[in-house]
SEGUVO-897644 format. One record per atom (N, C-alpha, C): residue in one letter; x, y, z. Coordinates in steps of 0.001 Angstrom, whole numbers, plus 500000, padded with zeros to 6 digits. Layout:
<nodes>
AXYZ...
</nodes>
This chain:
<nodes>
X500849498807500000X500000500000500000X500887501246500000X500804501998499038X501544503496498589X501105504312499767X502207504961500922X501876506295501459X501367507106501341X500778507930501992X500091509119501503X500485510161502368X501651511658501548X501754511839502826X501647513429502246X501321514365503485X500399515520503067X501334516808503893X501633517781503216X502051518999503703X501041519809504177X501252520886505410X500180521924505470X501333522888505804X500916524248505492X501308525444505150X500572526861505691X501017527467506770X500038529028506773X501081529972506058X500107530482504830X501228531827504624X500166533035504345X501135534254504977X500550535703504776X500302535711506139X499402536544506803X499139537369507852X498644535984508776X498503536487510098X497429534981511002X495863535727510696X495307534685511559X493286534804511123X493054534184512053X491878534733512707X491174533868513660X490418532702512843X490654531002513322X490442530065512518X491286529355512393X492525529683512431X493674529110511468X493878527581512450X494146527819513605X494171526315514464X493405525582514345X492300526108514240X490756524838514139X490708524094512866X491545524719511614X491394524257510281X492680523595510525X493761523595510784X494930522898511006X494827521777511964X494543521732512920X493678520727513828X492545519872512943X491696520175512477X490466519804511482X491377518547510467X492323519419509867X493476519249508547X494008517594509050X494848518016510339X495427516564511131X494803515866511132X493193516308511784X492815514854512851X492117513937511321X491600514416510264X490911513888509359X491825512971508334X493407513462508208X494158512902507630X494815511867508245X494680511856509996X495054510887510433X494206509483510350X493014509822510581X492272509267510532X492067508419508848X492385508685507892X492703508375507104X494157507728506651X494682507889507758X496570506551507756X497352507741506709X497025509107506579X498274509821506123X498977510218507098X500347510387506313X501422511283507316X500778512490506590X501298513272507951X501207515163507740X502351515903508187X502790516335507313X504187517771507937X504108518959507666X504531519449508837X504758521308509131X505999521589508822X506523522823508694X507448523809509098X507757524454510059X508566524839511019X508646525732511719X508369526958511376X508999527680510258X508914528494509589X507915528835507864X507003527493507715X506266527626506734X507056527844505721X506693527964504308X507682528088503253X509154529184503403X508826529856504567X510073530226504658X511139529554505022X511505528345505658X511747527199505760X513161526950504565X512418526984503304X512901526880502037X513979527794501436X513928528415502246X515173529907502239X516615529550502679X516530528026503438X517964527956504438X517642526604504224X518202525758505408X518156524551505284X516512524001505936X516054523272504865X514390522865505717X514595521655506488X515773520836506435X515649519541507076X515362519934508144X516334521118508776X516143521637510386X514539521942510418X513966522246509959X512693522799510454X511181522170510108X511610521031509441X510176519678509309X510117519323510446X508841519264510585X508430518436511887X506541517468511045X506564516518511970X505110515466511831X504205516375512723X503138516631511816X502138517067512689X501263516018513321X500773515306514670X500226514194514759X499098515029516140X497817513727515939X496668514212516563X496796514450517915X497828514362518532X497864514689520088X498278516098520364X499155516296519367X499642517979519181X498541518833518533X497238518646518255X496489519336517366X495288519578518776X495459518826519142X494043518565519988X493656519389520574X494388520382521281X493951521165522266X493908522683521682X494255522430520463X494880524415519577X493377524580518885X492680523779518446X491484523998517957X490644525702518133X490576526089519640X490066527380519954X491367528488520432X492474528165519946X493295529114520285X493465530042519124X493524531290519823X494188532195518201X495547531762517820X495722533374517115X497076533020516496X497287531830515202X498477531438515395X498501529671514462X499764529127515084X499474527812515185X500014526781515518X501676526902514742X501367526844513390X502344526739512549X502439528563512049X504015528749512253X504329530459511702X503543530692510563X503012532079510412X502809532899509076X503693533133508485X504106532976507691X505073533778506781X504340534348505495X505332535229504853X505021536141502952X506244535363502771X505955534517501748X507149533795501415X506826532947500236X507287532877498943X507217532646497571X508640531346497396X508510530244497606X509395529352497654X509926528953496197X508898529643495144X509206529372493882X509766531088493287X510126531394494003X510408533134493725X512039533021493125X512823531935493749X514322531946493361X515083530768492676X516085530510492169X516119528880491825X516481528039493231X517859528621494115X517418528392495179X516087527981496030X515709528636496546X514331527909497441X513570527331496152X513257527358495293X512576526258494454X513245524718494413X514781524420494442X515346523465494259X515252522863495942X515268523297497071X514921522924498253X513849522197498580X512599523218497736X510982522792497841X510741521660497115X511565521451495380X511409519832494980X512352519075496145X513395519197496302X513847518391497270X513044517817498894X512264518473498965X511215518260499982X509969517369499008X509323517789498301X508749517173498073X509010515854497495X510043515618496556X510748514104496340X511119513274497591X511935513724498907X512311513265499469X511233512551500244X509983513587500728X509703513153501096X507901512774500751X508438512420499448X506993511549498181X505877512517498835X505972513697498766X504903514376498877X503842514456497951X502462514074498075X502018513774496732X500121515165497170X500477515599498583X499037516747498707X499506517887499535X498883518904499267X499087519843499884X498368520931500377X498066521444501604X497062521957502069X497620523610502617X496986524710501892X497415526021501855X496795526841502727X497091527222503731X495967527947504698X496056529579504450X495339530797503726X496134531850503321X495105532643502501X495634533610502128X494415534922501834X495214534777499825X494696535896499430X495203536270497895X496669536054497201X497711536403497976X498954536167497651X499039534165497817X498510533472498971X498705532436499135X498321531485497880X496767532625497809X496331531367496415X496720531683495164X497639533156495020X498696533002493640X499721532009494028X499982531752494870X501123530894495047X500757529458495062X499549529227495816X498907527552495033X498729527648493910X498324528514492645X498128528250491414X499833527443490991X501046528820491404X501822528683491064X502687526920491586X502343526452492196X502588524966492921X501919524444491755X501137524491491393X499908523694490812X500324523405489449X500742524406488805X501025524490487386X502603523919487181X503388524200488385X504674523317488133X504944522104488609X504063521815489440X503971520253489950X502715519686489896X501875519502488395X500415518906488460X500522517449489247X501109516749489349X501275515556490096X500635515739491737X500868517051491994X500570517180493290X499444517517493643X498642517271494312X497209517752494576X496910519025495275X496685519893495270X496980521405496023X494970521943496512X495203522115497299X493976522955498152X494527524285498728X493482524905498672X494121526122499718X492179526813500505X492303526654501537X491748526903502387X491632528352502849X490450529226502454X490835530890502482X490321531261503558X491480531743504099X491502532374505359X492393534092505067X491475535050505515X491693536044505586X491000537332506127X491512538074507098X490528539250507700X490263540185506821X490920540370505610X490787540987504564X489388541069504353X488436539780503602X487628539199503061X487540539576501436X488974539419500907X488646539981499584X488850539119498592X489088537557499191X488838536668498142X487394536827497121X487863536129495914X486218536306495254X485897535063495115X485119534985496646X484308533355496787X483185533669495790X482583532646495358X481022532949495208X479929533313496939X478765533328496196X477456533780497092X477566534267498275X478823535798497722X479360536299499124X480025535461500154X479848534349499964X480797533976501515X482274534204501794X482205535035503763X483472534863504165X484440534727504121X485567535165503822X486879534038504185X486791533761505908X487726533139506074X487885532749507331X488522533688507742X488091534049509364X488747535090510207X488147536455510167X487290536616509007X486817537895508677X485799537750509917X484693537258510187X483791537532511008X483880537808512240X484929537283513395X486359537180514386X486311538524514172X487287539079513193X488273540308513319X487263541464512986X486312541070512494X485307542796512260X484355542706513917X483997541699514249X483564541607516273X484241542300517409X486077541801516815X486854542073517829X486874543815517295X487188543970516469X487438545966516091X486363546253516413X484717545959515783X483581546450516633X483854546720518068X484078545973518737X483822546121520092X485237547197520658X486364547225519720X487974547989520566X486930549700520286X485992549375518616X485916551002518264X484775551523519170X483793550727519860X483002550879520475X483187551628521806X484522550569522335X485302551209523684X485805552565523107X486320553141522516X486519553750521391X485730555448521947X484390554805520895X483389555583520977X482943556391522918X482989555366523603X482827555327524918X483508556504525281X484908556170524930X485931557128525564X485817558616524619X485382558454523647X484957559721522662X484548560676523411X482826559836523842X481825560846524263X482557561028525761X483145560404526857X483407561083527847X484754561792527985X485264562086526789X486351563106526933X486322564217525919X485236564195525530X485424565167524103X486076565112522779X486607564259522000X487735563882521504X486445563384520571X487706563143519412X487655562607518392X488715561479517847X488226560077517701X489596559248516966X489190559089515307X490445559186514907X489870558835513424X490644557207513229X490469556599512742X490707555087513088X491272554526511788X492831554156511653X492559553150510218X492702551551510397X491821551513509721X491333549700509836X492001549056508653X492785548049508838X493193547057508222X492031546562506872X492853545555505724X491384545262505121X492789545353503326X493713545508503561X494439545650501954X493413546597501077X493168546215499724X492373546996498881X491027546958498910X490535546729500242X488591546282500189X488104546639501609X487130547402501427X486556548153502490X485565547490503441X485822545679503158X484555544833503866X484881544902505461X485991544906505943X486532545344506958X486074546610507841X486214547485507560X486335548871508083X484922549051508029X484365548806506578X482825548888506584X482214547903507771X482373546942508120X481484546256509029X482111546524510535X482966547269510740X483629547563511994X482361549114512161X482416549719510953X482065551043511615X480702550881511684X479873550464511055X478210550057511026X478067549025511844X478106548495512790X478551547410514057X478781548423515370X479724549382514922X480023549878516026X479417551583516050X478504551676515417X478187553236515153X479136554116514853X480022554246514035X480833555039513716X480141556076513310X480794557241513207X480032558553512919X480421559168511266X481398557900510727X481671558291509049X482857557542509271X482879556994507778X483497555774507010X483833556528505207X485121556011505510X485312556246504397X486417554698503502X486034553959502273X486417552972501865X486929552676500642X488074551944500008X488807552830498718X487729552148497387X487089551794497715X485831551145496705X485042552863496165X484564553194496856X484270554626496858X484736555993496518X486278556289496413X487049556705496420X487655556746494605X488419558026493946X488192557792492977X489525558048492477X490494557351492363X491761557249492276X492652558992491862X493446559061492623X494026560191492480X493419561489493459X492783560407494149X491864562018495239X492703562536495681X492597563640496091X493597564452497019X493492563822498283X494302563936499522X494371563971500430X493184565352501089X493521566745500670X492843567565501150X490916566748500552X490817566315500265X489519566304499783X489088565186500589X490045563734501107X489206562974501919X489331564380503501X490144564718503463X490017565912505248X488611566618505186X488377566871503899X486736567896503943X485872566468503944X485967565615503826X484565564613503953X484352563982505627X485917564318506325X485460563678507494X485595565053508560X485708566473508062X485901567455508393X484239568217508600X483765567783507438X482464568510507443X481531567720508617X481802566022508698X480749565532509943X481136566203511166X482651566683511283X483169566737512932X482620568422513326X482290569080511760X481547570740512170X480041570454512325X479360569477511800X477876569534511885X477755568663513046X478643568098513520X478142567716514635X478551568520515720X479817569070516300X479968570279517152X479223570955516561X478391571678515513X477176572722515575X475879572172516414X475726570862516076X474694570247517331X475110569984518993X476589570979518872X476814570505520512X477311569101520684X477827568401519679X478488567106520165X479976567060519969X480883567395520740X482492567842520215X483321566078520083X482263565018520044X483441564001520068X482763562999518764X483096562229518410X482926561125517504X484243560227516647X483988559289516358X484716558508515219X484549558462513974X485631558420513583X485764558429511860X486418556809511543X485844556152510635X486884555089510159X487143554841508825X488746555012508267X489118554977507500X489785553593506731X489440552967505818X489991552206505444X491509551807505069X492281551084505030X493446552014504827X493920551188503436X493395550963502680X493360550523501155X493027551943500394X492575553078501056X492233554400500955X493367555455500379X494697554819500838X495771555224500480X496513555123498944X496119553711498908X496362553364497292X495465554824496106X494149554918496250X493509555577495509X494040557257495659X494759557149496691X495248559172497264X496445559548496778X496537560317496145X497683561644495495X498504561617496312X499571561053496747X500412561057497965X501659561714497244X501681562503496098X503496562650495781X504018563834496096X503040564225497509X503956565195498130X505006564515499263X504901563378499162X505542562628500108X506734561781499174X507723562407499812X509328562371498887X509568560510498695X509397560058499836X509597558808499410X508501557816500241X507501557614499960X506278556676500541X507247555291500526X506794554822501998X507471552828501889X506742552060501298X507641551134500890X507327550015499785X507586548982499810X506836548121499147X507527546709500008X508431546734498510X508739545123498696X509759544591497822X509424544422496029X507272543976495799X506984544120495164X506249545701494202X506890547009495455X506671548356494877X505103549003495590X504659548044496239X503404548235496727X503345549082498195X502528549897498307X502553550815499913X502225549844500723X503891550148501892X503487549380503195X502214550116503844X501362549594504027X500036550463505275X500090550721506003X501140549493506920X501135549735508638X502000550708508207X503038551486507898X504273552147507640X503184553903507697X502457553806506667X502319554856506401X500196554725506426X499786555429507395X498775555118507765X497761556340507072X496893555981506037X495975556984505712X495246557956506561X494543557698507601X494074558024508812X495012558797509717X496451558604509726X496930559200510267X497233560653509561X497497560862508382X498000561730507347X496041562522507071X494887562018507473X493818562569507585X494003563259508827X494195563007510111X494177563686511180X495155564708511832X496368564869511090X497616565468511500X496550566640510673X495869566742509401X495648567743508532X494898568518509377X493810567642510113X492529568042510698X492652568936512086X493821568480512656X494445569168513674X494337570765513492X495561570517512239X495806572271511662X494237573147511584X493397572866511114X492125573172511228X491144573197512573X491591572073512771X490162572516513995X491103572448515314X492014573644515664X492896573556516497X491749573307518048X490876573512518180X489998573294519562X489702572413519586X489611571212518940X489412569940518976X490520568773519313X490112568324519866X491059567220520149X491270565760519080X492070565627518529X491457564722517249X493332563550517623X492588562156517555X493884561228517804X493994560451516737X494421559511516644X494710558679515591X494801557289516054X494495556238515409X494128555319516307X494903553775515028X495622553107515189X495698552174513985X495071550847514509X494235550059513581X492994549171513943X494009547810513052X493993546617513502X494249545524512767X495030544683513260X496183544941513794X497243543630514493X496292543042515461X495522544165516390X494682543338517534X493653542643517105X493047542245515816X492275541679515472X492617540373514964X494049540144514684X494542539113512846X494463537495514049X495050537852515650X495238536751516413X494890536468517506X493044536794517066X491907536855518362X491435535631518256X491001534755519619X490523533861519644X489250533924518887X488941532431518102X487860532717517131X486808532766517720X485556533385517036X484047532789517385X483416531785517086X482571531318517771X482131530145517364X481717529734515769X481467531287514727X481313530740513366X482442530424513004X484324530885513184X485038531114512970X485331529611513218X485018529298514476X485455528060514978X485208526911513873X483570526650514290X483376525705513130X483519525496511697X483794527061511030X484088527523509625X485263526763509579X486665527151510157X487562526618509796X487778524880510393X487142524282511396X486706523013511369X486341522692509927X485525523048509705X484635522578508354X485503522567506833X486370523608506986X487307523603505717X489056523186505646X489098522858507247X489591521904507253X489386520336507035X488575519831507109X487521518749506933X487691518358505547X487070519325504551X486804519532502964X488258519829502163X489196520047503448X490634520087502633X490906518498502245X490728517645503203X491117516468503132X490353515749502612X488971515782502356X488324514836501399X488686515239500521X488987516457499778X488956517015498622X490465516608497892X490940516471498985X492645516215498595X492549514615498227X491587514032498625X491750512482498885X491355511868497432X491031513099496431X490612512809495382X492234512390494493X491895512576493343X493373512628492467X493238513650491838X494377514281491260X494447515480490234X493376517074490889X493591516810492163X492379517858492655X493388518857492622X492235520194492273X493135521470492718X492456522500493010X492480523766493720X491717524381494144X491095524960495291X490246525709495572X489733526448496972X488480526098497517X489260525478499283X487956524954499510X486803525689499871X485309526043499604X484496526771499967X483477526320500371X482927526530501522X481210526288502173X480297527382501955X479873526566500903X478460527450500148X477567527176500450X476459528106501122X475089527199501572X475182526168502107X476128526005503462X476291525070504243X477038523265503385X477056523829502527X477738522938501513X479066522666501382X480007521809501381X481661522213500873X481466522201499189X482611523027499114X482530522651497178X483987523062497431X484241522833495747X485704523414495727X485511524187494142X486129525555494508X486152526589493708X487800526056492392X487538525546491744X488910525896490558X489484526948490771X490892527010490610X491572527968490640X491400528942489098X491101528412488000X490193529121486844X489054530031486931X488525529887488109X487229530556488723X487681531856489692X488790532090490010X489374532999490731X489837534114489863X491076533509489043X492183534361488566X491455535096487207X491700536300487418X491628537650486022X492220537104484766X492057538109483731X492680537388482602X494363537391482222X494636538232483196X496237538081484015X497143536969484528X495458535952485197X496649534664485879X496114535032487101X496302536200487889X496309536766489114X494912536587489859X494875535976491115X493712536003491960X493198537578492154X491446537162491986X490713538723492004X491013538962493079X490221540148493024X489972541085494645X488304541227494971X487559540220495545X486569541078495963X486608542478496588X485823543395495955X485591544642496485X483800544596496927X483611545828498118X482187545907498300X481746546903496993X480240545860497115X479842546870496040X479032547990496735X478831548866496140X478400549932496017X476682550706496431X476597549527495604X474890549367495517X474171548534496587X475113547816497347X474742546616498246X474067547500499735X473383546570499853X472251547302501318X472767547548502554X474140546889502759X475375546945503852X475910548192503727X476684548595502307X477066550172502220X475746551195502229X474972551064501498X473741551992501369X473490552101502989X473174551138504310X472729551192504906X473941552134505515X474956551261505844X475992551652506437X475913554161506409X476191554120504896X476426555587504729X475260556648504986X473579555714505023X472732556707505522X472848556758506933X473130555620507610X473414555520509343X474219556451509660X475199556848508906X476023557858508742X475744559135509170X475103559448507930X474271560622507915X473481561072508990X472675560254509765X471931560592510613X472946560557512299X474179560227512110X474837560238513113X475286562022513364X475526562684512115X475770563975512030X474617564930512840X473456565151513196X472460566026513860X472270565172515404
</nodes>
């Protein structure tokens, strides 16, 4: 009888979920007589020597991480097929050790990087399991990624405390919320938590000025001190930055692929330093929203979500020639093709909120009426 033996992988940011689907991942493959191996370091691993850093994932070590945040196994941003180096490591792992499935736990970059597994090693069976606080995979029938529901609860409730401290000190925070290029984040933090104005780069019309988002969250903070209320929240997306005129700023940070670091350079913050100069009687702070959310213990949908797609990683893997993203649709597992994702680029989409949807509509008149 031929082995069966199965890699799992977290790469990109953590998510509330990620243990329960890795736990889920083990106990179902054990149960099925596969071996399973980790990394210490996840595909970063592949950068140096990986012998040091394989380890057997087995059901006694899984058992108890199920409701813990964080992840079991490191996050890494790490492209193992990015060099000839770490590519010649990663076949050497997988030959050595007859790796024949592989299970991807990870947001947009992860599942360019399962395509990219996929297309150079079809032999191998590849899943990837979407987990992200982002939520900007493009599942079908709207659903979730994993961790999103977790991390917009936990910011509800920090912006709420938030709000609390608003109204009993007079103050104003303007808040930027995590979320990359999609406002599903920030939007369900601030309509959750009564925010008093939201602003999201879906909305936003590339090349705005900076001075022009300051008059949209400038004009709620005068109509509402004209009603006598000197405190409230603003929440800013911080994918908000991409769409803003920033080239008064000599050198904006970047990562490696040319893209604005966020945490580095915070939209919200560069809104409120402005707002200062203006409404010098006001007290106005700045607040950055997202690390405290990425490695919160999950909620119970979070819980069983990533139970469940951990579960559907391993039947799905148990097939042959499988490839693809596992998704619970209508309480259903399916698995999304990686053809069903990617643009006519190659490149995994971006869900964005739409526009027209009863979440923003609702969200921006709630808005409105927060101003009188």
């Amino acid at each position: 009888m031929t082995e069966t033996n199965l890699a799992v992988f977290v790469s990109g940011g953590p998510g509330p979920g990620i243990n329960a689907c890795i736990s889920s991942i083990v106990k179902n493959a054990s149960l099925k007589g596969w071996r399973v191996f980790g990394f210490k370091r996840s595909f970063k691993s592949f950068k140096e020597d990986w012998r040091t850093d394989i380890f057997e994932l087995k059901w006694d070590q899984v058992s108890l991480i199920t409701r813990q945040g964080g992840s079991f196994i490191p996050c890494v941003r790490f492209n193992p097929l990015s060099d000839s180096s770490s590519k010649k490591k990663f076949e050497e792992f997988l030959e050595e050790f007859r790796i024949s499935k592989l299970a991807i736990i990870g947001g947009d970059g992860s599942s360019n990087l399962a395509v990219g597994v996929s297309k150079n090693y079809p032999e191998v069976c590849v899943v990837v399991c979407p987990k992200t606080i982002d939520n900007d995979l493009p599942l079908s029938s709207n659903t979730p990624s994993l961790g999103f529901s977790t991390a917009r609860n936990v910011g509800a409730q920090l912006v709420i405390t938030m709000g609390d401290d608003a109204r009993s000190s007079e103050r104003w925070f303007v808040v930027t919320c995590m979320g990359r290029n999609a406002g599903f984040l920030a939007l369900g933090v601030a309509l959750a938590a009564e925010a008093h104005a939201v602003i999201i780069p879906e909305e936003v019309p590339s090349g705005t000025s900076l001075s022009d988002l300051v008059v949209v969250v400038k004009k709620v903070i005068l109509a509402r001190k004209k009603a006598g209320k000197m405190y409230g929240i603003a929440v800013i997306a911080e994918g908000v930055l991409a769409k803003t005129d920033i080239s008064f700023l000599s050198n904006p940070p970047r990562d490696d692929l040319g893209r604005l670091v966020y945490r580095d350079l915070q939209i919200g913050k560069l809104i409120a330093e402005e707002l200062k100069k203006d409404l010098c009687d006001m007290i106005i702070l700045h607040k950055d929203l997202g690390f405290e959310l990425r490695a919160a213990a999950p909620l119970a949908y979070d819980l069983e979500y990533g139970i469940t797609l951990g579960f559907g990683a391993v039947e799905f893997l148990a097939q042959k020639r499988i490839a693809g993203v596992v998704l619970r649709d209508d309480l259903r597992l399916k698995l999304l093709s990686f053809s069903e994702i990617l643009d006519s680029e190659g490149r995994v989409k971006t869900r964005q909120v739409d526009l027209e949807s009863d979440s923003f509509i609702v969200a921006k008149r709630r808005m409105n009426q927060w101003i009188c």
